[in-house]
N, C-alpha and C positions, 0 to 999 in steps of 0.2 A: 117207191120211196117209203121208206119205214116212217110212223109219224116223230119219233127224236127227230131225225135228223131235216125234218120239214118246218118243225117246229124251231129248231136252231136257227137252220135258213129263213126262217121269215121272221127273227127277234135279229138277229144281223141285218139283215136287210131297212128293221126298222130303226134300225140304232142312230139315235143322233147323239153326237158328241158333245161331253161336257168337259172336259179338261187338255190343254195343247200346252206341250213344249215348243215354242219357237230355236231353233236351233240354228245359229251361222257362224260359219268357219272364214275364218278373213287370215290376209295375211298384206303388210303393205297396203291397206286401203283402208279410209275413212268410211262409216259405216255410222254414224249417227244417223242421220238425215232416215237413213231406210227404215232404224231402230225406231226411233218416234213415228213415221207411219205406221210401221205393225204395232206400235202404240194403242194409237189413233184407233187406228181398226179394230183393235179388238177390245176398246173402252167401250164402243158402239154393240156389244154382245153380253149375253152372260154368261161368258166364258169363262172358267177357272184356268189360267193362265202364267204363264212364263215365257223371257227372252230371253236367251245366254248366246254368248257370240265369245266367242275363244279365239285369240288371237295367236297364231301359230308361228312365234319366237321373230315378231317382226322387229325392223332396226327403229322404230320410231313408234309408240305408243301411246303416244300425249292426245292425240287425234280423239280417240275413242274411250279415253278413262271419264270421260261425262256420264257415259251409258250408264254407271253405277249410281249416277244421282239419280236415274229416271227411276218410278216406281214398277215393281213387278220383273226389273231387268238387273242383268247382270254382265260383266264383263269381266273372262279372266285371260290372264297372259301364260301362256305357258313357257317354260324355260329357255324350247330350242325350236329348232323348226325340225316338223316329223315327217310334214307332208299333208293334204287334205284327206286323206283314207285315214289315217290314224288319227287327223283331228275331230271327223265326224264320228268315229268309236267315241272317242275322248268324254263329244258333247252326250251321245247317247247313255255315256255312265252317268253324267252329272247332272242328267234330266229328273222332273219327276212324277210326269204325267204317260198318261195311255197311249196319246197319239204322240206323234213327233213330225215338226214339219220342217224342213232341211231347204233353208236358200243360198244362195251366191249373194255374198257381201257386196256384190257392184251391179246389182239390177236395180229397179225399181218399180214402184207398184202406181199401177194409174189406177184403176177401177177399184169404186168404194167399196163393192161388196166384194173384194178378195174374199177374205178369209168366210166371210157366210157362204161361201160358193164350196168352200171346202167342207162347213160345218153342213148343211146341206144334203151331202152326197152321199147313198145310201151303202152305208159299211159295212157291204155282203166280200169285200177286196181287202188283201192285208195290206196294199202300197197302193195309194194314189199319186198318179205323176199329173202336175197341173200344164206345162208349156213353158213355152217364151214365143214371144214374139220381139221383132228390130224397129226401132224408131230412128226417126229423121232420115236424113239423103245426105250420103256422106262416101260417094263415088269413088274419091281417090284413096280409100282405105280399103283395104284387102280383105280385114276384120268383119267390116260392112259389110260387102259385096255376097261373103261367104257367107252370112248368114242370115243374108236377104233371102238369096239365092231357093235357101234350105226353108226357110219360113213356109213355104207352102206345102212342105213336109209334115208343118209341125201341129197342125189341128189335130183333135183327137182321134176322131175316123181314121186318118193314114196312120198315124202311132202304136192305134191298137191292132193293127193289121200284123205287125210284128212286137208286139207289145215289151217286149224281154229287150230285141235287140234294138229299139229307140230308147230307153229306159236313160236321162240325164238326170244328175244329180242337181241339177239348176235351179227346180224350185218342183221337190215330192215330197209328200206326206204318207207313215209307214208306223206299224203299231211295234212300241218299247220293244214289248217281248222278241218281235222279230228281231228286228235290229240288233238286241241285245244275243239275239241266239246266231245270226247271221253277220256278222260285223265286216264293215270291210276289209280287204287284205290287203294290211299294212307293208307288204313288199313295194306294192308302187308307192315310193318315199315322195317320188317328184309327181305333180299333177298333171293327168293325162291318160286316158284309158281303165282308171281305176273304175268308172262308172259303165262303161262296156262291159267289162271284166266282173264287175257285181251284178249285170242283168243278166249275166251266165250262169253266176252263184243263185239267183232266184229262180231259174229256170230248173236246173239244177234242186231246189231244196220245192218245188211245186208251189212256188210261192204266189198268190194271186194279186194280177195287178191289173189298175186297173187305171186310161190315159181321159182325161177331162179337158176340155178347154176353160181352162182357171190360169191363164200366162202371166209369168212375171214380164218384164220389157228392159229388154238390152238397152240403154241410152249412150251408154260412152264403149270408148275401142280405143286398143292401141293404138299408137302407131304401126307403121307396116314394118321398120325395123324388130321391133319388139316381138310384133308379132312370128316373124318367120322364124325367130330362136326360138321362141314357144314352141309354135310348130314343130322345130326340128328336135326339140327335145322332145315332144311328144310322140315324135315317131321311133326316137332311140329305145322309149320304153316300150312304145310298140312290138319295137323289133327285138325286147328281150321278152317280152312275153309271147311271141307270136306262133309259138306249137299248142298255148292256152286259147289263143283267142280265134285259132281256124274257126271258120263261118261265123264270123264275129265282127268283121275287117272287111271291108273292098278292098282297100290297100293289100289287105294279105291276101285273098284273091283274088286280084288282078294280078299280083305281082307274081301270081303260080301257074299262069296260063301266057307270061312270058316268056316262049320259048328262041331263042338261048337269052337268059337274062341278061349273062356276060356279053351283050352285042348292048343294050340298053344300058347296061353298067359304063360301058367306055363313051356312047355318046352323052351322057348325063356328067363326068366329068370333064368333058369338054363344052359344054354346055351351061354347065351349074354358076358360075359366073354372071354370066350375061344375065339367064334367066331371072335370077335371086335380082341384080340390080333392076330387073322390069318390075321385079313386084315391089319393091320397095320406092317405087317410081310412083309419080301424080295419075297413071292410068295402070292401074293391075288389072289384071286378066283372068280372068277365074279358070280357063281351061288350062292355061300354061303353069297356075296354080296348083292344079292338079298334076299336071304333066310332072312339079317339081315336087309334088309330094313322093308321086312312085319312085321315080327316078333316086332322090333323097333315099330312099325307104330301100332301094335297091342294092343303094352303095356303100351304106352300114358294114363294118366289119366284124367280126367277135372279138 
């Protein structure tokens, strides 16, 4: 190793961070409550600091125009809805610090030292993915279940194991410049896969990442109605992105080692019925769950 490039690597590695854009994309959801903890948290730092939360052309916006009295934060409404890919571009332009830290408007933060957890972490990686983890017991939800289930997934050891293709946009921290050279693609308009799809684009561009256990915490879930149209929208974009997202998808390989699929295609619409009412039922089933993702995912037409 030449000494530049040792010397590089060991002023990265000693870097602590002094300046973060807080960055959250909301759409339909109240978002105060979370804006004042990442407040909170990082009034307790000598952070040079920003919150902007962009609200992505929702029907009701009275919720969240307080955010603009709070100091250091901002709140804007954009005209239409574009989709979560094009609204985290949106906030990455309108930032104006080094780091950038990207969360989901409907988590929440238990642990005081989130954000020292992040300032902390030695910045030899161009994206840090912090986690999530699910709170309370809430059994007859599907939302639940699934990502209880997955929780033991989601420590950092197992994440970094495939580091690209666990990559959620739930709650990471990613340096401007990247972001701003690597932006997400705005083709997926509806939300769902665009964060698969962009751990491709960082593998793709050699981008270093790097998985921490720093979790935000799921507390609330749809419904199970709600949820299965999500689902099955999200499996529509799936299913148009799906010669992009080979080895990227169980879904899409599982669904290619079902030989004849057209035998799985006819019992899933005879089936799709009943099943969908089980999950939207007081006892969902997480294998039949599964069962109705393929199956769904199967039946898709062009």
């Amino acid at each position: 190793m030449c000494f530049s490039h040792f010397l590089r690597t060991f002023v990265l590695m000693n870097q602590r961070i002094q300046e973060l854009s807080i960055l959250i994309p909301t759409y339909n959801s109240q978002c105060v409550d979370l804006v004042k903890r990442l407040l909170q948290l990082c009034q307790n730092t000598e952070l040079t600091f920003e919150i902007i939360v962009a609200d992505d052309g929702s029907e009701d916006t009275s919720a969240n125009e307080s955010i603009n009295l709070l100091p250091h934060c901002t709140y804007i409404v954009k005209d239409k809805n574009e989709g979560s890919a094009a609204t985290r571009n949106f906030l990455a332009r309108q930032s104006h610090h080094e780091w950038l830290l990207f969360l989901d408007s409907d988590i929440s933060i238990m642990q005081e030292d989130f954000i020292k957890r992040y300032l902390s972490c030695n910045y030899h990686s161009d994206l840090i993915n912090g986690g999530i983890n699910v709170d309370g017991c809430h059994p007859d939800n599907i939302r639940w279940r699934y990502e209880k289930d997955a929780e033991l997934c989601h420590n950092a050891i197992s994440r970094q194991k495939q580091g690209y293709k666990e990559f959620r946009t739930t709650n990471f921290m990613i340096r401007r410049d990247v972001m701003l050279r690597i932006p997400f693609d705005e083709r997926f308009t509806a939300s769902g896969y665009e964060d698969v799809f962009y751990g491709k684009q960082l593998e793709q561009a050699n981008v270093s990442i790097l998985h921490i256990d720093n979790p935000v915490t799921m507390t609330s879930f749809e419904d199970n109605e709600t949820f299965m149209k999500k689902t099955e929208r999200n499996l529509r974009t799936l299913y148009r992105f799906r010669n992009e997202l080979q080895d990227y998808s169980g879904i899409i390989t599982w669904s290619s080692r079902l030989i004849p699929s057209c035998f799985w295609r006819f019992i899933f619409r005879h089936m799709q019925k009943r099943l969908r009412q089980h999950l939207c039922s007081q006892e969902p089933n997480l294998f039949i769950f599964n069962l109705y993702r393929l199956g769904y995912f199967l039946s898709i037409k062009e």
